[in-house]
C-alpha positions in Angstrom: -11.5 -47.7 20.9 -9.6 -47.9 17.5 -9.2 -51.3 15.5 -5.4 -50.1 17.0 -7.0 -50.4 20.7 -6.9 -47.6 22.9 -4.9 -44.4 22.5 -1.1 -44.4 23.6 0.8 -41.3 24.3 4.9 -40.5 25.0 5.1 -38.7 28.1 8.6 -38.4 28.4 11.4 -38.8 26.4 15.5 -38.8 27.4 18.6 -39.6 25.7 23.0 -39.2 26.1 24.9 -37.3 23.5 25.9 -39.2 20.8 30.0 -40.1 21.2 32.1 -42.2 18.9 32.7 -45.8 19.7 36.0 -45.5 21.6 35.0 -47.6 24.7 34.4 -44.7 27.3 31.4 -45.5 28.5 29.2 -49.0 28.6 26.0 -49.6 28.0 24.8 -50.2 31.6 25.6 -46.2 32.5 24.4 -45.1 28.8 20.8 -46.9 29.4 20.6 -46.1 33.1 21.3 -41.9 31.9 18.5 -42.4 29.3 16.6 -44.3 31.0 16.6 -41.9 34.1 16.3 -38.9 32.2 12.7 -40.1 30.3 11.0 -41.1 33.8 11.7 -37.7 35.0 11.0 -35.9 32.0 7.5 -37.7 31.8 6.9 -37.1 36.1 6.7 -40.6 36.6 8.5 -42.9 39.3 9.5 -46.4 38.3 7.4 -48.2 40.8 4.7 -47.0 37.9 6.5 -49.1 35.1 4.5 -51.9 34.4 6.8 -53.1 31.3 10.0 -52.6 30.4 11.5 -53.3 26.7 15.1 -52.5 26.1 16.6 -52.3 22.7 19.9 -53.6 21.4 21.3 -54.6 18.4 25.1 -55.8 20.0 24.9 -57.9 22.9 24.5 -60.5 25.5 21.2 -61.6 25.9 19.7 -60.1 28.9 21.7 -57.0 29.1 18.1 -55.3 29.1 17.8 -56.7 32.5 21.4 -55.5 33.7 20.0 -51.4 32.6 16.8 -52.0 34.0 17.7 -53.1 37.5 19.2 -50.3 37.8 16.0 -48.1 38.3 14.4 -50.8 40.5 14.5 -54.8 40.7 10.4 -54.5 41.0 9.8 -57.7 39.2 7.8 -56.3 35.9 8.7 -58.2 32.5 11.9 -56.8 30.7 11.9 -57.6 27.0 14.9 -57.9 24.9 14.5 -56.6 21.1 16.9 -57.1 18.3 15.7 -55.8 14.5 18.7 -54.8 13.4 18.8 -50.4 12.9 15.1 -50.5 13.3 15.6 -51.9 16.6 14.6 -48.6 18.6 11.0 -48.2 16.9 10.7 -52.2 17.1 10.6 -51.6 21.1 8.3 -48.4 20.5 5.7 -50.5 18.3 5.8 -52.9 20.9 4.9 -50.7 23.8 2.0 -49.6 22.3 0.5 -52.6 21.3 0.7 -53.7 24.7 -0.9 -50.9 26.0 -3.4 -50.2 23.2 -5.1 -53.9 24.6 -4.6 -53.1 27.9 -1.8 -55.2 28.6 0.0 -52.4 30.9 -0.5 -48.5 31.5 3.3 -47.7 31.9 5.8 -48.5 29.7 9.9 -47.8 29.8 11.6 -48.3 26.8 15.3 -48.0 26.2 17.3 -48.2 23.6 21.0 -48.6 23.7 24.2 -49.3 22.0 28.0 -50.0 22.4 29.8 -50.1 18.8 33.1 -51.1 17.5 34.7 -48.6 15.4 34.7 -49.0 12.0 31.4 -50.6 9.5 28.8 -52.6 10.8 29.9 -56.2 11.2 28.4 -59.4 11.9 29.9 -61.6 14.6 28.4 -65.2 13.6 30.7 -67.0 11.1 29.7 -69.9 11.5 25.9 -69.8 10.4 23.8 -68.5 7.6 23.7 -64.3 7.6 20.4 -63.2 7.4 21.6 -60.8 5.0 22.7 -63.8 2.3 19.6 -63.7 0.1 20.5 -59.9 -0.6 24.0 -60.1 -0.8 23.3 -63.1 -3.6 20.8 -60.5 -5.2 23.1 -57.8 -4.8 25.9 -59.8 -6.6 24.3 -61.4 -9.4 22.6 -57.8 -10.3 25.6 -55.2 -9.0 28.2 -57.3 -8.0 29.9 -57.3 -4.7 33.1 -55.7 -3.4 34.4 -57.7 -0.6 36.8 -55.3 0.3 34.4 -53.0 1.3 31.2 -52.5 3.9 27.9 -54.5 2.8 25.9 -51.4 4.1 27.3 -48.9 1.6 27.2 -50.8 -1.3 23.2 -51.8 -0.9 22.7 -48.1 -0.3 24.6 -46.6 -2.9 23.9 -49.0 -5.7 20.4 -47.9 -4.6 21.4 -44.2 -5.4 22.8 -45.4 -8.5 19.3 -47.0 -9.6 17.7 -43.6 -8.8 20.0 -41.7 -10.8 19.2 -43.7 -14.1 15.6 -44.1 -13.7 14.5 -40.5 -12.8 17.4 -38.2 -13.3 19.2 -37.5 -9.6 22.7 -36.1 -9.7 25.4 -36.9 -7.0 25.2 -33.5 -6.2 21.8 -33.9 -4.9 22.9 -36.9 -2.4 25.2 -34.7 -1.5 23.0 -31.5 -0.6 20.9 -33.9 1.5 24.6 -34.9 3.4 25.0 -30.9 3.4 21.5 -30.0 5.3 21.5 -33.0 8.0 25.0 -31.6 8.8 23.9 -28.1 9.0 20.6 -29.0 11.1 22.8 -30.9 13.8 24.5 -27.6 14.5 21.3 -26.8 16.9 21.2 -30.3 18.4 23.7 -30.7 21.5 23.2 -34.7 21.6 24.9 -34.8 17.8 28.0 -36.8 17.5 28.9 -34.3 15.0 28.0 -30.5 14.9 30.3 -29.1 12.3 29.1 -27.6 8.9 29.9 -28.3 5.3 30.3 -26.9 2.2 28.4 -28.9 -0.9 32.4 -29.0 -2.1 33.3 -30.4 1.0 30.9 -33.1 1.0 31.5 -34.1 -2.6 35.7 -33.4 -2.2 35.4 -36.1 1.5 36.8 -39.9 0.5 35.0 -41.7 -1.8 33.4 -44.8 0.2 31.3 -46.4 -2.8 30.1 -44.2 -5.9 28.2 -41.8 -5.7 28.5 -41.8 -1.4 31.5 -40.0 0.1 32.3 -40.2 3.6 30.5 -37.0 4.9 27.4 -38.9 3.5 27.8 -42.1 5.4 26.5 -42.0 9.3 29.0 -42.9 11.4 29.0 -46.0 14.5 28.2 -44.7 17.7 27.6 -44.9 21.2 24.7 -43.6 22.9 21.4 -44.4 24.4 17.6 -43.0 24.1 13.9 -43.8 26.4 10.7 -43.2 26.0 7.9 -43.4 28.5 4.5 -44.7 26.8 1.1 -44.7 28.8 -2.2 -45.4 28.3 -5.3 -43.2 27.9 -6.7 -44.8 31.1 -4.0 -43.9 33.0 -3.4 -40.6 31.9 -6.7 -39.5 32.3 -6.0 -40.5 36.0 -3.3 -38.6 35.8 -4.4 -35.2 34.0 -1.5 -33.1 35.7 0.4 -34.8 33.2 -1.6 -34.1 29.9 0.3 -31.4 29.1 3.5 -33.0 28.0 2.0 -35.7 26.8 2.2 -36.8 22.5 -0.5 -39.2 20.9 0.9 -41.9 18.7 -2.0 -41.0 16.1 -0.4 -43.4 13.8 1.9 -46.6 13.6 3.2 -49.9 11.2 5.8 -51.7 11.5 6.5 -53.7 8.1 8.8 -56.6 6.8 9.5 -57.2 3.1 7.4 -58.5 0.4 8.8 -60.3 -2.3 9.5 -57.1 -4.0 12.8 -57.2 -2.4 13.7 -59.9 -4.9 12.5 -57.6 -8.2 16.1 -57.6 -9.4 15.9 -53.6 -7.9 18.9 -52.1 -6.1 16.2 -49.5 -4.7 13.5 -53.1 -3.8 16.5 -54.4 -2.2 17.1 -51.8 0.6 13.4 -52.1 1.8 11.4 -49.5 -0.4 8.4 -51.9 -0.5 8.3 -51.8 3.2 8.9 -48.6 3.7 5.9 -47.0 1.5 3.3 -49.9 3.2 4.4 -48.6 6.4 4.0 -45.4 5.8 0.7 -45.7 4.3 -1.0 -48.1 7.2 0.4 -45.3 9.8 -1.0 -42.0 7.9 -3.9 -43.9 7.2 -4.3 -44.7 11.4 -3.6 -40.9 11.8 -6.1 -39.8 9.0 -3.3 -37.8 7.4 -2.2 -37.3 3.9 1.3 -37.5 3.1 0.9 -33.5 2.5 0.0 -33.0 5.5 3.3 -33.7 7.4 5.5 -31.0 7.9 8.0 -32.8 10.0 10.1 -35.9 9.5 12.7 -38.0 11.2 14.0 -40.3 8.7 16.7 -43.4 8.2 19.4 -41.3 6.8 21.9 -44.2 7.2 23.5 -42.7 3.9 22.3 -39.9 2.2 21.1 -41.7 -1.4 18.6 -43.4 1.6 17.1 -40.2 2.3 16.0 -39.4 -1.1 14.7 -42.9 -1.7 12.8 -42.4 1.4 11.5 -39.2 0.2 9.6 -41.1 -1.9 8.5 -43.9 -0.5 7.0 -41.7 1.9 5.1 -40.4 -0.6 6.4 -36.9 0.6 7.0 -36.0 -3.4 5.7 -37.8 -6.5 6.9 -40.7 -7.3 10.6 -40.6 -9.0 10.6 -36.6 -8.3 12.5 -36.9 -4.4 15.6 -35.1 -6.1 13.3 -31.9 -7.5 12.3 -31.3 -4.2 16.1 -31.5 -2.4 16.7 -28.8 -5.4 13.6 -26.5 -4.6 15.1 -26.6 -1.3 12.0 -28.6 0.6 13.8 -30.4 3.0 14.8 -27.5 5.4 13.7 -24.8 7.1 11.6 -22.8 5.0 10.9 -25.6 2.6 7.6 -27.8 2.4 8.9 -30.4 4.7 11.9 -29.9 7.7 13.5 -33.3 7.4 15.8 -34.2 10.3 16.2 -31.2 12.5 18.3 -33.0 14.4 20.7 -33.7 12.3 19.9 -36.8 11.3 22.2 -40.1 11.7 24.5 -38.9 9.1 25.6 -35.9 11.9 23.8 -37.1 15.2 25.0 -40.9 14.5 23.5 -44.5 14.4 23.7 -46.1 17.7 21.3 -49.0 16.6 19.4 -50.0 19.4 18.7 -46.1 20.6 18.4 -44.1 17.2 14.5 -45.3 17.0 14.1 -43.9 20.1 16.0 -40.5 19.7 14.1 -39.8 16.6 10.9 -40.1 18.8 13.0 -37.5 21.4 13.5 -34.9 18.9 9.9 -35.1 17.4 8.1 -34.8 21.3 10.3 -32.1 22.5 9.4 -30.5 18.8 6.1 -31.2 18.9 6.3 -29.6 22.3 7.6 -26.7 21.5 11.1 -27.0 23.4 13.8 -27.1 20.8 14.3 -23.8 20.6 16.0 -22.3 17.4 15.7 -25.6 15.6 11.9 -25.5 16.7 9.5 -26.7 13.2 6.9 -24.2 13.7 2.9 -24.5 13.3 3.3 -28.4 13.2 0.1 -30.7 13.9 1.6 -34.0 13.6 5.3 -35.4 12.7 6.2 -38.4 10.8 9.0 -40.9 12.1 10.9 -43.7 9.8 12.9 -46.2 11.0 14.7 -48.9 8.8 16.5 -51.5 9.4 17.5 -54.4 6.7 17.0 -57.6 6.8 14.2 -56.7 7.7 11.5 -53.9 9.3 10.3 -50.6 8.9 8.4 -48.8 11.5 6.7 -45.3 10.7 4.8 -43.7 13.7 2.9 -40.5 13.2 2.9 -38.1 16.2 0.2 -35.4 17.3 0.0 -32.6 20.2 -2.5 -34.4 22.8 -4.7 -31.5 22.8 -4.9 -31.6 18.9 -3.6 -28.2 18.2 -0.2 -27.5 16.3 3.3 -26.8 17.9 5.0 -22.9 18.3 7.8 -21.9 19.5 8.0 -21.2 23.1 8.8 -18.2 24.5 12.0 -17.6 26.6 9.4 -17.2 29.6 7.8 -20.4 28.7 10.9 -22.1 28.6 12.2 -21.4 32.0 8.7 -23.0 33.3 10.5 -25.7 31.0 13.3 -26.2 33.1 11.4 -26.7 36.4 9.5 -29.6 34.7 9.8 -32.7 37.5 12.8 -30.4 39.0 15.3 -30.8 36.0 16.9 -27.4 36.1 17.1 -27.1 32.4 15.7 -28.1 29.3 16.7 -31.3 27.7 15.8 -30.4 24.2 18.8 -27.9 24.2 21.4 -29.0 26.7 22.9 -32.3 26.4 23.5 -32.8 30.7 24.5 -36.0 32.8 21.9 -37.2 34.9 21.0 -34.9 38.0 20.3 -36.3 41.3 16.9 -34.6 41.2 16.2 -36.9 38.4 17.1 -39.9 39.9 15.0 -39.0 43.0 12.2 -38.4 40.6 12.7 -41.8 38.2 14.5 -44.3 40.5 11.9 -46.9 42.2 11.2 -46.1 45.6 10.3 -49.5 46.9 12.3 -51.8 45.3 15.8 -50.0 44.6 18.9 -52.7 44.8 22.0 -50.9 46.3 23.8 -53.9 45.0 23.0 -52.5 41.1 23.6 -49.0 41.8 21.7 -46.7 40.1 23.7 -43.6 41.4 24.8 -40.2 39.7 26.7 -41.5 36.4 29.9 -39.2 35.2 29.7 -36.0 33.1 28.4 -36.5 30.1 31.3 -37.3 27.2 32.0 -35.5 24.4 
């Protein structure tokens, strides 16, 4: 027993593809696919569930109830998070801290989201924004475009800060826009999977200088799980072990007053970021050059390369020298966002938290395939959202050894994991009946919710 409580591991991860936000699918079906998809990956029924915790940044209170009854109305506490984009890692941190004190041995978190088209928005008129602070600090030290998205302009004024104090280009924003597209390629759930050209990034609409459109992530639909259990219960459970990835590391974060310093870069979270980061490796026993692996807020690329550094994944005021040397991809010192990122995967709020913890298990694993990180120990997620939070978890194989890819053999044991057919890392399915049977609560299933097979998955 840690000062952090016992150990917690994921044992199962699912998520949907990633779709734009045209209304052809709601939230109920995208959570229940999710949430269906993580019980079976992790071999565990939902009459095991002893919390549930579902994340959302748009709507109705108690919509976490109407996913969640869909696997079984068995009476367990269902929590409804909002933090804004940070939302998904929110309902992570809070999993674990229940069950790090022993308050639960099975957790089901879900993370979900159904987005208008177009930039973030807020809905409340008629009350203070949370926001107002910033956007007053914003004004009085950038100014403020009305005309265009609040978003883009804290992020790319932050860009612009980084470009005068320590010497980044545009073109290196764009580069890091240019690799998340080319990673997302591999990733099936990816809203987006085609590939750019530097030129083509740079040459895309100018949203706010220096960020184009090809380096803004886009509103999306979607929805990501994760199962979390408890050391006791997994030891009770050792069939399981084997899929099973320690949190070695976790802090969530809010601001300091840093984010009033009169810094474009203070003002999108930096402070928060780099003490996050720092409490987490610190919990893992890891130096910053020890991760190999990253998911990362890439909500616009200039956020990336601020991140870079307050990771402490370069020295400070050097995160453009290493997009240059080419230490972000494959090959490089660190892979950052084999999935593609949120600039190419896309940013459902409430479930991007969540599918960066997807993409890191199933790496960690060994399942992804050709966009497998080899020779990994332990990979390092960030999630961000203003306003504000940051949550950085540091991941590790349970058995302490680092990640390889599988072998094609190996991978077809893959598919018969809790009678799946196929392996979620690389094919983005619809639910399967087998997987219901697996997840779907045995003793307390409502035929009134439904719960059945949902439609093939959209693209």
């Amino acid at each position: 027993m840690t000062s952090s409580g016992s150990p917690v591991y994921v044992l199962g991860v699912g998520m949907t593809k990633f779709i734009k936000p045209r209304g052809q699918v709601d939230y109920p079906e995208m959570g229940y696919e999710a949430g269906i998809k993580a019980l079976a990956d992790a071999g565990v029924n939902y009459d095991d569930v002893d919390t549930g915790i579902a994340c959302y940044a748009y709507g109705d209170s108690t919509s976490g109830q109407r996913v969640f009854y869909q696997f079984g109305m068995t009476g367990i506490p269902v929590y409804n998070v909002n933090n804004n984009c940070s939302t998904g890692a929110t309902g992570l941190h809070m999993a674990r801290r229940f069950l790090a004190h022993g308050a639960g041995n099975v957790a089901l978190v879900v993370g979900f989201e159904k987005m208008l088209p177009g930039s973030l928005q807020s809905f409340f008129s008629d009350r203070t924004n949370p926001l107002d602070k910033s956007y007053v600090m914003m004004a009085n030290t950038r100014g403020v475009d009305p005309k265009r998205p609040g978003a883009v302009q804290f992020f790319g004024n932050a860009g612009r800060e980084y470009m005068e104090r320590f010497g980044a280009t545009k073109e290196d924003f764009a580069e890091i826009a240019r690799v998340n597209h080319e990673h997302s390629r591999r990733n099936p759930y990816s809203q987006f999977r085609d590939v750019y050209t530097l030129e083509q990034i740079m040459g895309s609409p100018e949203i706010w200088d220096p960020l184009t459109k090809l380096q803004c992530c886009p509103t999306s639909d979607g929805a990501a799980a994760a199962v979390l259990v408890g050391e006791k219960w997994l030891q009770e459970h050792p069939e399981l072990r084997e899929r099973a990835v320690l949190i070695a590391g976790q802090a969530m974060a809010t601001d300091s007053p840093d984010l009033y310093s009169k810094s474009a870069i203070d003002l999108i979270g930096f402070a928060m970021t780099k003490s996050a980061a720092e409490q987490a490796l610190s919990e893992a026993n890891l130096a910053p050059n020890a991760i190999k692996l990253v998911e990362l807020h890439d909500c616009f690329s200039t956020n990336e390369l601020i991140t870079l550094d307050a990771l402490s994944l370069c020295p400070p005021g050097k995160a453009h020298e290493m997009v240059r040397n080419g230490d972000i991809t494959y090959g490089g010192r660190v892979v950052v966002n084999p999935s593609g990122g949120l600039i190419s995967k896309g940013h459902p709020l409430g479930a991007t938290g969540l599918a960066q913890c997807a993409e890191l298990v199933w790496q960690l694993r060994g399942w992804a395939a050709e966009r497998t990180v080899e020779g990994v120990g332990a990979a390092l997620q960030h999630n961000l959202g203003l306003g504000g939070a940051a949550v950085v978890t540091v991941y590790k194989r349970a058995d302490g050894s680092k990640n390889r890819r599988l072998s094609d053999n190996e991978l077809e044991r893959v598919t018969g994991i809790s009678g799946r057919g196929y392996n979620p890392a690389v094919e983005a399915r619809a639910v399967t009946q087998s997987e219901i049977e697996v997840g779907r609560s045995r003793r307390a299933a409502s035929g009134w919710m439904g719960g059945g097979v949902v439609g093939e998955t959209r693209l």
